[in-house]
N, C-alpha and C positions, 0 to 999 in steps of 0.2 A: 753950038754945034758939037764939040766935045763931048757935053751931058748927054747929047742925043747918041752919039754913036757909042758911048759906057752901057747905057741904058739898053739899046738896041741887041750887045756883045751879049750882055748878061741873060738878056732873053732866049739868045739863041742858044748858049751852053745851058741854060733851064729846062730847056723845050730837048735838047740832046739826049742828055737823062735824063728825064721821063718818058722815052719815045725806045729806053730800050727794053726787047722782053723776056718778064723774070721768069727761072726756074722752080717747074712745077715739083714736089718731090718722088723718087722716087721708091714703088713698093718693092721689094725684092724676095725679098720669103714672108712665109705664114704659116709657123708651127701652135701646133694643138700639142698643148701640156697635159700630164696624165690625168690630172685633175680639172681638165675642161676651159683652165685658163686661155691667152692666148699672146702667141707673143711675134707682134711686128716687127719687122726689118725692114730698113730706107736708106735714100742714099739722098744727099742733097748737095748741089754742087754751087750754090748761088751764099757764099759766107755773109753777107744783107740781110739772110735771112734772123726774125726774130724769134719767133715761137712758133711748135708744130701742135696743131691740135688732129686728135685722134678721133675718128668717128664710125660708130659702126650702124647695123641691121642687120633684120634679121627676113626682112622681106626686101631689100632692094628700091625700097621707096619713102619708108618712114625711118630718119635716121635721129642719132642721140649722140651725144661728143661722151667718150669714155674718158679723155687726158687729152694731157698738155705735156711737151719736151719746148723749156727752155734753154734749148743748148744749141750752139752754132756747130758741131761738128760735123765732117762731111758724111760719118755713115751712123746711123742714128737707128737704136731699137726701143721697145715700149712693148711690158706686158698686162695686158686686162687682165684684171680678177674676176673673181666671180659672182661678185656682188654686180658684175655687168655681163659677164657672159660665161653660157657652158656650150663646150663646143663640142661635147660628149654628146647630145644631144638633138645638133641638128646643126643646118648651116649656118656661118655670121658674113655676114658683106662689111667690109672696111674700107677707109681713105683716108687721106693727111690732109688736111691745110695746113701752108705753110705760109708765115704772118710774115710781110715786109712791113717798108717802113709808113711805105703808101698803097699796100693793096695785098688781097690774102689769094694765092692759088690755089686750086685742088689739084690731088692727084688723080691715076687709074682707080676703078676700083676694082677690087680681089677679094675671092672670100675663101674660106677655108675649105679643106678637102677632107667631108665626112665620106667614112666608110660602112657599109653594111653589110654583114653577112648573113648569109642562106646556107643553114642545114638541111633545108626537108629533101634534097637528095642525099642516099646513103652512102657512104665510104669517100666522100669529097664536099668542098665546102665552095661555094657561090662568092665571091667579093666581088662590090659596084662599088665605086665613088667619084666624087666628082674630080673637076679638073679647077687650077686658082681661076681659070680666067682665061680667054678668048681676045687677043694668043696670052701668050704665057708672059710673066715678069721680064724683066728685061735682065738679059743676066742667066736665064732659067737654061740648065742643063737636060736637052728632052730628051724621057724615057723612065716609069715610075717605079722604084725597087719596092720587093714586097718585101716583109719582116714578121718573123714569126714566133712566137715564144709561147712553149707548150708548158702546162702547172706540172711539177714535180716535188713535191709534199717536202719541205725540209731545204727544197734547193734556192737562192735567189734566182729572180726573174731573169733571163736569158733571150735576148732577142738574136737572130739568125737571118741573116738576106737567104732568099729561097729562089729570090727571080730579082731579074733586072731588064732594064732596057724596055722595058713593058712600053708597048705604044699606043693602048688605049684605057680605058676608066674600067675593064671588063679580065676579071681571071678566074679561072680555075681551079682550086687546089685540092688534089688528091689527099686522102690522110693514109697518111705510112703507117705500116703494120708496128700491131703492140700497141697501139694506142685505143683505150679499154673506158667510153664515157668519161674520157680526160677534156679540161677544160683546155682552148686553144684560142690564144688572142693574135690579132693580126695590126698592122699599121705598113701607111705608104709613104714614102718617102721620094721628094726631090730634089736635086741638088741645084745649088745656083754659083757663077763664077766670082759673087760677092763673097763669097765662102761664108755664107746661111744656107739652109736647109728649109723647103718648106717640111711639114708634117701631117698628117690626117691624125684625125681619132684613132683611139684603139676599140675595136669590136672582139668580139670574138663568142662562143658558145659552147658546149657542148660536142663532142664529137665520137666516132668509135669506127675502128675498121670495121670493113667486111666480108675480106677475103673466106671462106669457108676452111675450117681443118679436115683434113683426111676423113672419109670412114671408115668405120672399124668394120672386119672383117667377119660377119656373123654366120657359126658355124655349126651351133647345133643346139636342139632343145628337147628338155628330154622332161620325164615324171619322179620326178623324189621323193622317195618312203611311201608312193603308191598314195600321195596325196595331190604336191607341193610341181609345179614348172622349175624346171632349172633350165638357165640360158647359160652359153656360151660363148665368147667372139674373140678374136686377135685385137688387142687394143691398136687404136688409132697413131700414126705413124709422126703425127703434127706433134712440134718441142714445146706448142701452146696450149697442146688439147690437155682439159681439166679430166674428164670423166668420160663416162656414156650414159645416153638418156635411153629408157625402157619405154615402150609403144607400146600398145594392145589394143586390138583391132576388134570395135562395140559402138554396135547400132550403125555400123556401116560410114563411121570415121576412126579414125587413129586418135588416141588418147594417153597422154604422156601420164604411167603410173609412179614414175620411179625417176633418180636420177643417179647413178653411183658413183661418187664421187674417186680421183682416183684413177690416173691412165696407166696405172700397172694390173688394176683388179681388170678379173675376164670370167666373171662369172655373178650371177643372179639368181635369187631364187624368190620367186613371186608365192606368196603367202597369202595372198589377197584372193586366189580365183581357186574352186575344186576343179581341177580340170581331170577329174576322172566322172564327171555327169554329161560333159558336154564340150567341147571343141573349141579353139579360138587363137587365132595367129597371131606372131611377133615381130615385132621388124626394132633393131635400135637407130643412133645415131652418135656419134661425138660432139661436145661440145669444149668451147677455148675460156681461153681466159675473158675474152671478152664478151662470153654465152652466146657466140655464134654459135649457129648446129652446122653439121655436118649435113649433107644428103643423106639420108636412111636409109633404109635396107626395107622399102615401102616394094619397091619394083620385085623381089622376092622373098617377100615374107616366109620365115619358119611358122611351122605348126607340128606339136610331136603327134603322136598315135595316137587316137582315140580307141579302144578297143569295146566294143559294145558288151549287152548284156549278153550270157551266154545263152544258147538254147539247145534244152535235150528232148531227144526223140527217145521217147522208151520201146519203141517198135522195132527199133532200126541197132540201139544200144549207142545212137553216136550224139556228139556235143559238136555243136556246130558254132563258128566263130566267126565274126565278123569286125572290122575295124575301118575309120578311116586313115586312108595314108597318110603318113610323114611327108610333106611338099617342099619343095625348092633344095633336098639334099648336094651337097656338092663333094665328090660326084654325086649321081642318083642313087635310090634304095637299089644295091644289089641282089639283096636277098631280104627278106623279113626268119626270124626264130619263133617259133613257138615252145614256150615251157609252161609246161604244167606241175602241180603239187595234187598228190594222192591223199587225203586224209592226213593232214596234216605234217605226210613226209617234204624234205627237202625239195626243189624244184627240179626237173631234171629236163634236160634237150627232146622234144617230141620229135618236133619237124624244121626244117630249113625247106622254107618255099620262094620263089621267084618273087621277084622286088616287087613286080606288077598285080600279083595277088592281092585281093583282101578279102578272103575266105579261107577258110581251114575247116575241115571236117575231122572229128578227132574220135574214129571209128572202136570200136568193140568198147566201150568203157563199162565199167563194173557197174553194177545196181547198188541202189543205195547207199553213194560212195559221194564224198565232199569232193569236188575236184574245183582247185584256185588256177587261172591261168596268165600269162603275160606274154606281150610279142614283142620283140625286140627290132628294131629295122640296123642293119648292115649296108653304111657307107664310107667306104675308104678306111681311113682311122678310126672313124667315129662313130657311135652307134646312139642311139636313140629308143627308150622304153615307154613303154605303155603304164597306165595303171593296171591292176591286179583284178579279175571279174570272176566269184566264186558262182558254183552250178552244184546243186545237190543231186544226183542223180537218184531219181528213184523206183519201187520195186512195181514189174508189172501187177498189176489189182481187177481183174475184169469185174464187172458188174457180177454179183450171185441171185439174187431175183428180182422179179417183175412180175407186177401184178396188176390187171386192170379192175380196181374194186367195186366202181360201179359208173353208170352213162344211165343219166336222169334227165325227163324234158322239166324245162323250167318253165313260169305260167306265160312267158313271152315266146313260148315256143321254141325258143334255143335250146344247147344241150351242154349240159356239165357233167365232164369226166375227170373221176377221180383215180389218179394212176398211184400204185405202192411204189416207190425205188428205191434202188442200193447206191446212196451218197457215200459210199465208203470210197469210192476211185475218186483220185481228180482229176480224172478225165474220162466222159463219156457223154455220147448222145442218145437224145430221148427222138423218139419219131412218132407223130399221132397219124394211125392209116385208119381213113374212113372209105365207104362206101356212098354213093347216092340214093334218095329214095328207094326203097324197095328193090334192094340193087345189092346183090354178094361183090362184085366186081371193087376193090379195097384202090382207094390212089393217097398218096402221102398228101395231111392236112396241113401238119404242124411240125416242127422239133424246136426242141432245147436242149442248152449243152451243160454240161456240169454247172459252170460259172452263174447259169440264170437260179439258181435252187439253192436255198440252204437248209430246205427239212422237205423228210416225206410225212403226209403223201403229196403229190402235185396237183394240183387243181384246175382245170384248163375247162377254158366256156369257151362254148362251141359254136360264136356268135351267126357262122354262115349255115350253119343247118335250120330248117325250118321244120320242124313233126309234124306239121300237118298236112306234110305230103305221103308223108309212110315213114316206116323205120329208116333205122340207120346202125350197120354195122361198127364196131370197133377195133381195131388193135392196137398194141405197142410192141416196137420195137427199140432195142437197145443195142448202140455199138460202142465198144469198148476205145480207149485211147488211140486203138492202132488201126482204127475204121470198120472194123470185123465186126460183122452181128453177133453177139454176144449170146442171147435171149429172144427170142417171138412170145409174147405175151397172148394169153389167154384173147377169145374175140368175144364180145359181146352185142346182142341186137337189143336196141330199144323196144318199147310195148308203143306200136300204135294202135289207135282206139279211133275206131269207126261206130254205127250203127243206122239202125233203121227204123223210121215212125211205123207201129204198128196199129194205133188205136188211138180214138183222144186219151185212152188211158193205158198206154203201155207203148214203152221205148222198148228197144232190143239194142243194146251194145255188142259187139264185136269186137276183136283185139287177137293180138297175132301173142305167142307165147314169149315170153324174156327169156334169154338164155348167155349164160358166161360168167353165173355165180358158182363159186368154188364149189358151194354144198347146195347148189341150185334152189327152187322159187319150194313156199312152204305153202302159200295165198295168195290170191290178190284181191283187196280191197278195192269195193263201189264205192267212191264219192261220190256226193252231188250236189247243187247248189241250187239257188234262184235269183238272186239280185249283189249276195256280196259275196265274193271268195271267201270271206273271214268267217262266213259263217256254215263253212264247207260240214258234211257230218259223213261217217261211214252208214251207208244205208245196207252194207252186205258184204259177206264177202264168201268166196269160193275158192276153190281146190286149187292145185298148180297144175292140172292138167285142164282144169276149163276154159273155155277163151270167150263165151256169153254169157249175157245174161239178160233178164227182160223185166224192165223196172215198170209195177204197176203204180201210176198218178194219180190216182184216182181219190188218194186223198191228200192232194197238192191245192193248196189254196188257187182255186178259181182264176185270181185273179193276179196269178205268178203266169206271164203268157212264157217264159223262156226259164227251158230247166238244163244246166246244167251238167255235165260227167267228166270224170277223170280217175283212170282207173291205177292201183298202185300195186307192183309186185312187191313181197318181203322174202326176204334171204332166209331161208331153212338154217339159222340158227347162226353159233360162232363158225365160221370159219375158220382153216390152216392158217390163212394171212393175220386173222386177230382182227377180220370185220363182219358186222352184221348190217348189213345193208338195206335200205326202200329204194324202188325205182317207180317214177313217176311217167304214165303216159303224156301224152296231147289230151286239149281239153277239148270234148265237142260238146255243142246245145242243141237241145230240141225245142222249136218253138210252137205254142197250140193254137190253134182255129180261134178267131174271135165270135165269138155266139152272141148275136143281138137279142131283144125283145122290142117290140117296139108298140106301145099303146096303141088302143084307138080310139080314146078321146082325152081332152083333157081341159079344168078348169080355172085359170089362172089367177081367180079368186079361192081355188081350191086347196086341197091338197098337194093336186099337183099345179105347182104355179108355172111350169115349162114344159114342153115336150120335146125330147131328145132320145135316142138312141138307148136304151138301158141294156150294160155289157158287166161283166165283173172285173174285165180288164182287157185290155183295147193293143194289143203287141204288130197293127200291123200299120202301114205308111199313106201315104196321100191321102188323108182323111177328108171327107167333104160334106155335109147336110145341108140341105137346100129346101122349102119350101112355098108352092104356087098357089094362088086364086084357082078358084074354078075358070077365069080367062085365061091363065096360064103366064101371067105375070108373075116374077120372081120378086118374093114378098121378104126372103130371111134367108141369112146364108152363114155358113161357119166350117170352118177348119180344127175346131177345138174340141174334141170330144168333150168335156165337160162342159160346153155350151150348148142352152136350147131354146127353143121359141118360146115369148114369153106374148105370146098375141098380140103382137101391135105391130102400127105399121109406119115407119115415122115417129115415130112418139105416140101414136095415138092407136085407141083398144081399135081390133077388126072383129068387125058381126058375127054372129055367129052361125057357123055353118061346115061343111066338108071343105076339107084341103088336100091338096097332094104334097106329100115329101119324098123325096129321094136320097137316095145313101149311096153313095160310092168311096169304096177304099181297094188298098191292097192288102194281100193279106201277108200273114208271115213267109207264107212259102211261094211271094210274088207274081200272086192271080191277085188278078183286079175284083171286086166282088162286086153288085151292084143290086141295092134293095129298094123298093118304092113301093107307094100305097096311100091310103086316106086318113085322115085323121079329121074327129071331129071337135072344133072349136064350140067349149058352153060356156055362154058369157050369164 
């Protein structure tokens, strides 16, 4: 009984401890080393304990033991390397086992607090990171400090608390001015009442203020040495502004030319643009240490004077000026200067005109005289020049003659007039005054002005006249630079050429007389032709006072149905002007009667192997031969005057005996003609 109840004692003090339950350890911080290591803090309050083994991930699910702490003490830490972990990197999940004698407990598990930062908003920096663990360590002091440590080339690294008490994974950070593409690392921080610290990564990137520095004050622009833009402005007010940036306003954007470095310099001078050809605005800006810009001076742009090319009236004796305004003055243009230089003197004060002008007339100026001039605009203190625009002025020259040398019909019936002139002006108009067919009554055809001509004589085709309606009168007129007719030039009529059939052997021409040669008409010459212009001949010619003549044909080849004329006046010798002149009428033709013969028999085994029509030459239209049976059946037909009946009918010979043929044409002086009669087939 004894045995039993030892036995029984023993069981029940066995079964006591082991039925008590062991402590699990505890995690308390979790700092990240600068180099991605990692280093634990625990607490363990159960001294039984044998060994703590360390285990991490990196997902939360597939874990690996990093170590082992064989040590009984109650607060216990353990750093990974990195031959297991970079926590630089991305998150790690951890836990302890802690090894008794009879069984191993785990702990929480906790991971570390990666940090990221976000630059792509400017002038402030984005930080997320996470939290150890949901809730927190036990021990954990809540509220996460931020810590900041800006690069300074030469200085050790420097961490700063910026914020505290933070109560979520989410901050903000502005970057303080002066900081210029400086690198800036951050880390978070939490405290615990074990007196550990957890720790996050260090992040950090790039960064740069953005506050903008003052603009500078832009205040005038002007023309230098009559080439070159010169700018102006109050430098920028900012202790960080570096310089000012140069704009120039092309193809309708603003385009940075320049940059001056420099916030005491207050002046530019642009080398790159003529701006005495053409116009073009300025605007600047400042820029800082950190090559912030400034706002620009985009909202009112400078632009100096343009001053145009000058222009002189020699009528009037004045030079007339034109410019665009100087824009965005501050104040406004009060007044504009005009100065001019005489032949090479000094410049001297013309005019002071109103701000809002931009014309000047620069009245009585001397002939033949260099005159340079420049405008100046007047605002406030400031003033602003133009480039320099020379005017030669020069001497009035009116035209001294004119002459109309000759008005010839050309063979397409047009007319070309050949005028003398005086190119010694440069400046004057030419005026070509015509008449209408057989018509004195003169209306303006044509003009041209100095500019279209660079030698006499002039030559003008007179494409809308037609000779074959009648003459055509001429004149010229000339006005001078200052719009005054100057000169009325001599007037000349064309030769038109009429006539009338008087004979199969004799034409009659008609013609009106030419008149408006200097030393007037000596002859005019009969042409006349038959088939080619080229082979035109003079068949006569007569006196300057005859205006007919009666061409006998009679020994014109037969078989020429259309003859030709155009009659030519010739000039009575050298003229005053130093011309000898031909003038050409309109061409008319005479066409002749076609005269048939026509056989009355014929044998187409004979001689004559057809019967046709026999003509010497056939000049008239709708040609037609025809030939009937004594039934009046239509046997043979042709449109060809070179075709003729060759006796058959189908292919095959017809009997022989009397036939009718008929002839109808028109003729040249469109009557129809109409010939018929018999002919006898010998077979």
């Amino acid at each position: 009984m004894r045995l039993l109840l030892t036995i029984f004692f023993a069981f029940s003090l066995l079964t006591s401890v082991f039925s008590k339950p062991l402590d699990a350890p505890i995690i308390t911080c979790i700092e990240v080393l600068e180099d991605g290591e990692v280093t634990i803090y625990w607490r363990s309050l159960d001294p039984t304990a044998l060994e703590f083994k360390i285990y991490y991930s990196t997902d939360n699910i597939n874990w690996f033991q990093a170590g082992s702490v064989e040590s009984q003490n109650l607060e216990m830490q353990y750093t990974i390397g990195n031959n297991w972990v970079n926590a630089n990197e991305q998150i790690y999940y951890f836990y302890i086992t802690v090894v008794y004698p009879s069984v191993d407990v785990d702990s929480e598990v906790y991971n570390t607090m990666f940090l990221v930062v976000d630059n792509s908003t400017d002038g402030s920096a984005t930080l997320l990171w996470n939290s150890l663990g949901n809730p927190l360590p036990e021990g954990t002091i809540e509220g996460f400090e931020l810590f900041v440590s800006i690069y300074a080339e030469g200085n050790p690294v420097q961490w700063n608390s910026v914020a505290n008490n933070i109560s979520n994974t989410l901050y903000n950070y502005t970057i303080p001015n002066g900081i210029c593409f400086d690198s800036i690392n951050f880390k978070v921080e939490i405290e615990n009442t074990y007196g550990c610290k957890s720790v996050s990564n260090i992040a950090g990137n790039w960064f740069s203020e953005t506050i903008q520095p003052e603009k500078p004050i832009f205040d005038s622009v002007s023309i230098l040495n009559d080439e070159f833009v010169i700018l102006g402005w109050e430098p920028s007010s900012s202790e960080d502004a570096l310089g000012t940036v140069i704009y120039r306003y092309e193809s309708g954007i603003w385009v940075i030319i320049d940059t001056v470095m420099g916030n005491t310099n207050s002046q530019y001078i642009d080398i790159s643009y003529n701006a005495c050809g053409s116009n073009i605005e300025y605007a600047i800006a400042s820029i800082d240490s950190c090559k912030i810009l400034s706002p620009g001076s985009f909202q009112k742009p400078l632009r100096p004077i343009l001053l145009n090319d000058v222009s002189y009236d020699i009528c009037s004796a004045t030079n007339s000026l034109t410019w665009e305004p100087y824009i965005n003055a501050e104040p406004n243009v009060q007044e504009y200067e005009i100065w001019s230089s005489l032949n090479g003197a000094s410049f001297q004060l013309v005019q002071s005109i109103d701000g809002n002008e931009t014309t000047y007339n620069h009245d009585n100026v001397q002939n033949a005289s260099d005159y340079i001039y420049f405008v100046r605009g007047i605002f406030g203190n400031s003033t602003s020049t133009s480039c320099q625009k020379e005017i030669k002025t020069g001497s009035y020259s009116p035209p001294t003659n004119l002459y109309l040398a000759n008005s010839t019909v050309e063979a397409d019936n047009t007319i070309e007039v050949l005028i003398d002139i005086d190119i010694t002006p440069n400046s004057c108009i030419w005026e070509i005054w015509r008449s209408e067919p057989d018509n004195n009554n003169m209306i303006q055809l044509f003009s041209f002005n100095r500019s279209d001509v660079s030698s006499s004589p002039y030559l003008y085709e007179d494409e809308s006249a037609n000779a074959t309606l009648g003459y055509y009168n001429y004149r010229i007129d000339v006005y001078d630079s200052c719009n005054t007719l100057s000169i009325e030039s001599n007037q000349q009529k064309t030769i038109f050429l009429g006539g009338n059939y008087l004979s199969k052997t004799n034409n009659q021409l008609i013609w009106n007389k030419f008149e408006g040669y200097d030393s007037g008409i000596e002859k005019y010459f009969i042409w006349r032709y038959t088939a080619d212009p080229a082979n035109a001949i003079i068949i006569d010619s007569v006196d300057h006072n005859i205006t007919e003549y009666t061409d006998d044909i009679s020994n014109v080849s037969a078989e020429e149905s259309i003859i030709n004329y155009w009659v030519q006046g010739k000039e009575n010798g050298l003229n005053n002007f130093g011309y000898n002149e031909k003038t050409n009428s309109n061409i008319i033709s005479f066409f002749r009667e076609t005269e048939f013969y026509m056989p009355n028999a014929f044998r187409p085994n004979g001689v004559n192997k057809s019967f046709k029509p026999v003509t010497t030459g056939f000049g008239g239209t709708n040609y037609k031969f025809q030939i009937y049976n004594r039934w009046g059946q239509l046997i043979f037909e042709t449109t060809d005057p070179t075709v003729g009946w060759d006796g058959t009918y189908n292919g095959k010979p017809h009997v022989m005996g009397s036939y009718v043929y008929r002839l109808v044409y028109q003729s040249v002086f469109g009557k129809e003609v109409l010939k018929q009669g018999t002919v006898t087939l010998i077979n």
